[in-house]
Each structure stands twice: as C-alpha cells, then as structure tokens.
C-alpha positions, -999 to 999 in steps of 0.1 A, spaced: -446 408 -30 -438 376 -7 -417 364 -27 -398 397 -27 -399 397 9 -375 358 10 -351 370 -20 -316 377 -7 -316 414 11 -296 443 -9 -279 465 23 -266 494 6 -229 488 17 -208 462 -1 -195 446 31 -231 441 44 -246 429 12 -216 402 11 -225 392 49 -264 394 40 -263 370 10 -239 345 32 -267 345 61 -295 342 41 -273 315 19 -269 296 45 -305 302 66 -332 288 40 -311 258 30 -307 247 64 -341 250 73 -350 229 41 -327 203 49 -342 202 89 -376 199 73 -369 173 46 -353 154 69 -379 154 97 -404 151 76 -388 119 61 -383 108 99 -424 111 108 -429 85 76 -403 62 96 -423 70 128 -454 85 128 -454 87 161 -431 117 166 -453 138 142 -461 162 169 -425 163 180 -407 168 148 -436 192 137 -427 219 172 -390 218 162 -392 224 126 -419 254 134 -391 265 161 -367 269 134 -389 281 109 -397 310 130 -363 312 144 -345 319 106 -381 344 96 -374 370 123 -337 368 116 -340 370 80 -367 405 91 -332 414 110 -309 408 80 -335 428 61 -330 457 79 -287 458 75 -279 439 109 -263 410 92 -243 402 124 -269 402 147 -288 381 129 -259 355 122 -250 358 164 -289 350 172 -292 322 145 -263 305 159 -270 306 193 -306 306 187 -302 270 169 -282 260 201 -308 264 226 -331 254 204 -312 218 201 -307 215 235 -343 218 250 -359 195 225 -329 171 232 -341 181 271 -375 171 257 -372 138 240 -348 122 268 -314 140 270 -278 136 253 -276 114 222 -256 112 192 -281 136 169 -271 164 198 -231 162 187 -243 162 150 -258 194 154 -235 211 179 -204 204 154 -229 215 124 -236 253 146 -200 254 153 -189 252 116 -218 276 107 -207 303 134 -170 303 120 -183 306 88 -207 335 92 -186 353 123 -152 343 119 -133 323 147 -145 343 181 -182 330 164 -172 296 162 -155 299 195 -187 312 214 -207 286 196 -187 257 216 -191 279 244 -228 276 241 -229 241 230 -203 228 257 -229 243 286 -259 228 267 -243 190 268 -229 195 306 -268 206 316 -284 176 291 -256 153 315 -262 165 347 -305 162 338 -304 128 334 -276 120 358 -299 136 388 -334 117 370 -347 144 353 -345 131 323 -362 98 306 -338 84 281 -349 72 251 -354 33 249 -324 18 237 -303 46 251 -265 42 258 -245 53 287 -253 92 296 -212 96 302 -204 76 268 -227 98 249 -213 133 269 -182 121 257 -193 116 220 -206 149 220 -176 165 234 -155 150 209 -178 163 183 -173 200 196 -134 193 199 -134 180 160 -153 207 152 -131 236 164 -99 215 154 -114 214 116 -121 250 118 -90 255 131 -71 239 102 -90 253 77 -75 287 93 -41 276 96 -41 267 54 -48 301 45 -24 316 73 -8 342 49 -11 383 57 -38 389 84 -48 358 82 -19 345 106 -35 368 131 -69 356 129 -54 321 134 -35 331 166 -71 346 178 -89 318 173 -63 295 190 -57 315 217 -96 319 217 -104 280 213 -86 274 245 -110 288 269 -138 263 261 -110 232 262 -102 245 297 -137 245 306 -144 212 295 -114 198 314 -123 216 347 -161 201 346 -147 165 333 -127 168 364 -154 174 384 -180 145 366 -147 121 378 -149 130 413 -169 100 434 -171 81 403 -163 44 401 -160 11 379 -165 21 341 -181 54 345 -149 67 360 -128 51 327 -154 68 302 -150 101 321 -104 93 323 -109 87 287 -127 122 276 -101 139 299 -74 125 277 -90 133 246 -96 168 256 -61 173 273 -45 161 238 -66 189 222 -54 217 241 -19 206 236 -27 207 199 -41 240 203 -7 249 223 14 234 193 -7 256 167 -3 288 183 36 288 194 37 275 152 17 304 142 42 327 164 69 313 149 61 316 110 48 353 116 82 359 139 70 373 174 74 344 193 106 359 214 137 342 209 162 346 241 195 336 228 220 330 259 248 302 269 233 271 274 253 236 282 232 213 254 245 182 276 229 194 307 198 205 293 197 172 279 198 154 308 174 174 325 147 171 301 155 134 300 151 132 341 113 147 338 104 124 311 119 95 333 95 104 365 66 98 339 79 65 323 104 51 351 105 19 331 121 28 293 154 31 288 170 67 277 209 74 275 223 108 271 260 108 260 285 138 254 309 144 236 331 171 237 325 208 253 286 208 242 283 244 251 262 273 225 242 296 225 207 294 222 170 299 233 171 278 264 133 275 273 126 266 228 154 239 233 141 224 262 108 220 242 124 207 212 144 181 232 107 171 249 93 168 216 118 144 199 127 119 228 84 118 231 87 114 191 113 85 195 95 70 226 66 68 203 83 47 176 101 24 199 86 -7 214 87 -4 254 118 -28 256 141 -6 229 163 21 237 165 58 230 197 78 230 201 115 231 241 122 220 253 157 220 288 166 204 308 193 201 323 203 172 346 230 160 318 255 153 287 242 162 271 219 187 253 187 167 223 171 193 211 136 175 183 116 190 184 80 177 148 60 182 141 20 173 112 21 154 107 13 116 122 44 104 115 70 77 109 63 36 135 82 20 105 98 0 90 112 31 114 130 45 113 163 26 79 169 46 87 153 74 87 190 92 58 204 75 25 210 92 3 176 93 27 162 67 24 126 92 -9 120 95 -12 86 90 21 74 99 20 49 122 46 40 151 54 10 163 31 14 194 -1 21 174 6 62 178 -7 84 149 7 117 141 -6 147 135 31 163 129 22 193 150 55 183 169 80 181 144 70 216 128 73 234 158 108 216 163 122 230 130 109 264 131 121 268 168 155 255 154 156 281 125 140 310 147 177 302 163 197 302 134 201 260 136 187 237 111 170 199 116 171 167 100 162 129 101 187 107 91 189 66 92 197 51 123 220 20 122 214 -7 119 181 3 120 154 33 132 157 70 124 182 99 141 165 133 144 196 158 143 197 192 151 229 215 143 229 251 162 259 274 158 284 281 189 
C-alpha cells in the first residue's frame, strides 16, 4: 500500500498524466541526490550533522506534500510550489549557515533549469525572479552584520556576483535550448520567454546600481564588473528576440528613402563619442541613395563597425565605403584583424556559429550580431557577405536594391 502511494500518479487525462510522471521524475531523484550528498558531506564533517539533517527533512517534506498534490491531478501546482518552495528553502538555510556562497548559485541555476523544464519559460522566468530577491536579501544580511560568514569566506559582493552570473547562465542556457527548437509555436514560446527574461535582467541592473552607489576601492570594481556582465546579457536577450521576429516575419520592416552615406556617418559619429580615440573613415561614392528600413540599417551599420572594432588592434583603422551603383547601393565595412578561414564563412551568419572565434583584442563571439545583420538585410530584400580584405582583414558587404 506505501509503496503504491510513491509510484508515479495516473491523472485520468493524457496531458496531466505526461506532467505528473515529469514532476514526480524529477521530485524523488532530486531528493536522493540532496540526501546522498549530504549525507556524504556529515562523513567529511560531522559536525554539520544537525544542519544537513534539518535541510534534507525540509526537502523531504517539501517533495511528500507535493507529490499528495500531484496525486490528486494538480500537476502544476505542485511543480510552481516545488520550485519556489526549493528557493526559499535554499535561501534561509544559506541565511542560516552565514549568507551567500558559491553552493547558493549552484542551486539557484539547478531550480531555474528545473522550473523551465516542468513550466515552460514564464516557470523558469519566475524562478530567477525568486532566486534574484533571495541573493539581494542574503547580500544585503551580511552587508548590514546580520549575517556570520563562514570561515574562509570570500568577498560578500564577489560571491553576489557569482551567483548572479549563475542565474544569468542559467536563463541564457534555457534560452538557447528554446531558440534550437524554434520551429511552429515554438518561435512564440521563444519570443515569450525573451521578452519575459528581461524583467529579472532589468531588475538586477537597477539593484547593482544601487549596491554601486557610496561604494569605493574594489568593492565598487566587483559591483562595475557584475553591471557589465548583466548589461551584455540583456543586450543578448535584445539580439534574440528582434532574431526570433525576424525568422517568424513580424518584426515591421519600414521601407522609405534613405541616403546610405549619411546614415553612415551618423552611426559612425555616436560610436566616435564612446571611443574618441580609433580611427573610422566613411567614404562615398557615387549617389548612395535606396530604399530601405532606416531604423534596421542603422542597427546593422552599429553592429559591423562594433564587429570590426572588435577585430582590430586600437591603432588600426576601420573604413565604412558606400557606392553607388547602377541598381543597387553596395555598403562594405573593411576591419584589420586576422580575417575569416575560407571554410567558415558559410556560417558566419548563422546563430552562435562564432563562438570561439577570437579577435585580435581578446573578444569572443557569440554571433548573435551577425545573424541579426543578415536577416535584417533579407527582411529588406538585400543580401550580406564577408569577403577578404587587402592586403589583409575581412570586408563585411551588404548589397540593397535602389
């Protein structure tokens, strides 16, 4: 009869019994592996048998009443308590034994994976939510003494900002797992859970901005570093959903009369107030006038001078020439840096095709940039390509139609 009770619940409906079997897949193994491994902690420490004993009973009881709950056909409820429940549940014992440390961002990144997995992206969304406040109120404990780190502790702000990058990776992972099987409704779940993932980004950036304020010395660096980290994820996320949009075709394309030349310089100018110092040209040649989306080629333009200002050294040069020709209008933007293998270059503007390509300033890739360049190109009837530069580098050249 007890045994009965743990098997894997049988809802009568097929979508439930599929959701009930995931939960409870997911639920018992878990709580083995939490128990196994705490168990083989107290032999390291004996110590901490007390400790490790509350939390594994707080789990254990956590996953019995929601495995009563999955019982009963509320497969959903029961996934939304476990994953929140294992939150909180994290988070005071972390409050317990001394605050924010790496085990915290292990966890956080495991409920987050767990959530989209059992919810779908608003659940791993949420999650992060939850997670994101649990590390700001772990911070802020010990930062105001109420907190005893553990001996041997690092830096409260260095350890915020490991567990904030843990959350970030987390939601990035889920998020590419998403975008591979973008095909039929899955495109618009991935534009939901993009859309979705940049709430919690923009939360973390407004309290980072706030930890910075009356800060000083290396504090203020650790906390300037996590604000980069987490301002280069919600451009990601930007770069994912306008690709999304694009591939499924309702981004709006505004196609109007646009001097490429001008354009040009103007995007050129911006980039200058930010990096007064390199050295960009724009030539033209010819009447350089077509028609096109003007706000997608000012974002294409952005996104390959930044490209070639990544793979040239600080002393090189980078020159944006637009001519005119007889039908079209051909915009070429020549960089310094090592250039492109031949071999490469068929998924050069394929999503993540450059991870792993390094520039000459130590930049790595994600290719986020280059995809959304060529399908904003085609979405106006143009096409893209890298050729070599001479004598050396790469040229980036984009063809639209008069």
């Amino acid at each position: 009869m007890i045994l009965h009770w743990f098997a894997p619940p049988e809802p009568a409906r097929g979508e439930l019994r599929e959701h009930a079997r995931a939960l409870w897949l997911v639920t018992w193994p878990f709580f083995a592996v939490v128990a196994a491994v705490l168990a083989a902690a107290v032999l390291v420490e004996p110590h901490t048998l007390a400790r490790r004993a509350t939390t594994v009973i707080a789990v254990g009881t956590l996953i019995t009443i929601l495995h009563a709950i999955n019982r009963r056909g509320r497969p959903m409820l029961a996934s939304w308590m476990l994953v929140i429940g294992l939150s909180v549940i994290v988070t005071q014992r972390a409050w317990v034994t001394g605050g924010i440390h790496a085990p915290v961002a292990v966890f956080y990144a495991l409920f987050i994976v767990m959530a989209a997995a059992l919810l779908g992206a608003r659940g791993g969304v949420v999650t992060a939510v939850v997670c994101l406040l649990g590390a700001i109120v772990l911070t802020i404990g010990e930062a105001l003494g109420l907190l005893t780190p553990s001996p041997g502790a690092g830096p409260t702000l260095g350890a915020f900002v490991f567990v904030m990058l843990a959350i970030g990776l987390a939601l990035v992972l889920q998020t590419l797992m998403t975008f591979r099987r973008r095909e039929g409704p899955g495109v618009d779940a991935f534009q939901m859970f993009v859309h979705d993932m940049r709430s919690p980004l923009h939360v973390l950036l407004a309290h980072l901005e706030l930890l910075r304020q009356g800060m000083h010395g290396e504090n203020a660096e650790h906390v300037a570093g996590a604000i980069s980290g987490a301002k280069a994820l919600n451009r990601m996320t930007n770069s994912l959903l306008d690709i999304s949009r694009l591939e499924a075709g309702s981004m709006p394309v505004r196609i109007v009369g646009t001097d490429l030349a001008a354009l040009a310089g103007s995007v050129v100018t911006s980039i200058r107030i930010l990096q007064p110092a390199r050295d960009i040209g724009v030539e033209a040649l010819g009447d350089t006038a077509c028609d096109c989306d003007h706000e997608l080629m000012s974002r294409v333009l952005e996104n390959l001078v930044s490209n070639a200002m990544k793979h040239t050294m600080v002393e090189g040069r980078v020159r944006v020439v637009i001519r005119g020709l007889a039908d079209r209008v051909r915009v070429a933007v020549h960089d310094e840096g090592p250039g492109v293998p031949p071999e490469n270059r068929a998924r050069m503007f394929e999503p993540f095709s450059a991870h792993g390509l390094r520039s000459a300033n130590g930049y790595e890739s994600t290719g986020l940039g280059l995809v959304f360049c060529r399908l904003a190109v085609e979405a106006q009837g143009g096409a893209i390509c890298v050729e070599d530069g001479h004598p050396h580098g790469s040229v980036f050249v984009v063809e639209l139609r008069r």
